[in-house]
C-alpha positions as CSV (number, residue, x, y, z in Angstrom):
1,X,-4.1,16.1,-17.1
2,X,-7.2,14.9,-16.2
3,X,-10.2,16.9,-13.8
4,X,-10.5,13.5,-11.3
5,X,-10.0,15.2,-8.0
6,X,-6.8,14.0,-5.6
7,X,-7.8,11.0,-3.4
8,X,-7.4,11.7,0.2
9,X,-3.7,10.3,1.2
10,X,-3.2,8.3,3.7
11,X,-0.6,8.6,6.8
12,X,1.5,5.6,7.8
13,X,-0.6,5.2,11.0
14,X,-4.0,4.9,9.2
15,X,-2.4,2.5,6.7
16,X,-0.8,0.1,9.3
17,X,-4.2,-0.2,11.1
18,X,-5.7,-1.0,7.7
19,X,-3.7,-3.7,7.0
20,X,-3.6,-4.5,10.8
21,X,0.4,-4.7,11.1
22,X,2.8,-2.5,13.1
23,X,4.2,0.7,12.0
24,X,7.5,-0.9,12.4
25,X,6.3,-3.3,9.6
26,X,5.4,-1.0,7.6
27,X,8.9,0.8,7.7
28,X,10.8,-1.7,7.0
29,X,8.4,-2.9,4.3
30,X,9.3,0.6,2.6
31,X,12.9,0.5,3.4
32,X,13.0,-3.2,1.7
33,X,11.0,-1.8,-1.2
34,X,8.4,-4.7,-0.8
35,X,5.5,-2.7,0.7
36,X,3.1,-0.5,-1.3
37,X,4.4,2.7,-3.3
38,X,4.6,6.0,-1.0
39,X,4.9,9.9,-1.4
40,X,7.3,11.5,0.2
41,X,6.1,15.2,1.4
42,X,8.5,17.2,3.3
43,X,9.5,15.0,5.8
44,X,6.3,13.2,5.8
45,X,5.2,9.5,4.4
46,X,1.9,9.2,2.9
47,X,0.1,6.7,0.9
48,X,-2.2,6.6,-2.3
49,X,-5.2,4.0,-1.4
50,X,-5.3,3.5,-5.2
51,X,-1.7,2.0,-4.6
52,X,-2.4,0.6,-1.7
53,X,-4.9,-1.5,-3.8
54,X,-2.8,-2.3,-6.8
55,X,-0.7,-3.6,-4.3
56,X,-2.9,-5.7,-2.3
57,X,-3.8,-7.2,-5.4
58,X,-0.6,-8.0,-7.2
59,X,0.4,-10.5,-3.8
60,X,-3.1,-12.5,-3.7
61,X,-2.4,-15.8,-3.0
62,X,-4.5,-19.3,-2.5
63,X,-8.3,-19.8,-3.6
64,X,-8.7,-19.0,-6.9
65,X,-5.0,-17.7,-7.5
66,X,-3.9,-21.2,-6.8
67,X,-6.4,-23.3,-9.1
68,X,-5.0,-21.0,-11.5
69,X,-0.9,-21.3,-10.9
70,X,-1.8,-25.4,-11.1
């Protein structure tokens, strides 16, 4: 295991003002499985920002993503 300390999780509130789309987005993007990987504590939902990232990155699109899919 290593010593890195936990990042701070995020709640699904925080998150969907990050990304600046409703919770009921967000939802449903976790219910489809298309939204970014979650923890589920208790009955709470909570989000890695690490994960958050990783999936922010694998769906860039257009500018240099698209010179490179040409």
């Amino acid at each position: 295991m290593t010593d890195k300390p936990l990042e701070k999780l995020l709640e699904e509130k925080e998150l969907a003002e990050t990304l600046q789309v409703s919770l009921g987005t967000l939802r449903t993007w976790r219910t489809e499985g298309t939204g970014p990987r979650f923890h589920r504590i208790g009955g709470m939902i909570r989000y890695a920002p690490s994960e958050v990232k990783a999936w922010l990155l694998s769906r860039q699109g257009g500018g240099e993503a698209m010179a490179v899919a040409q």
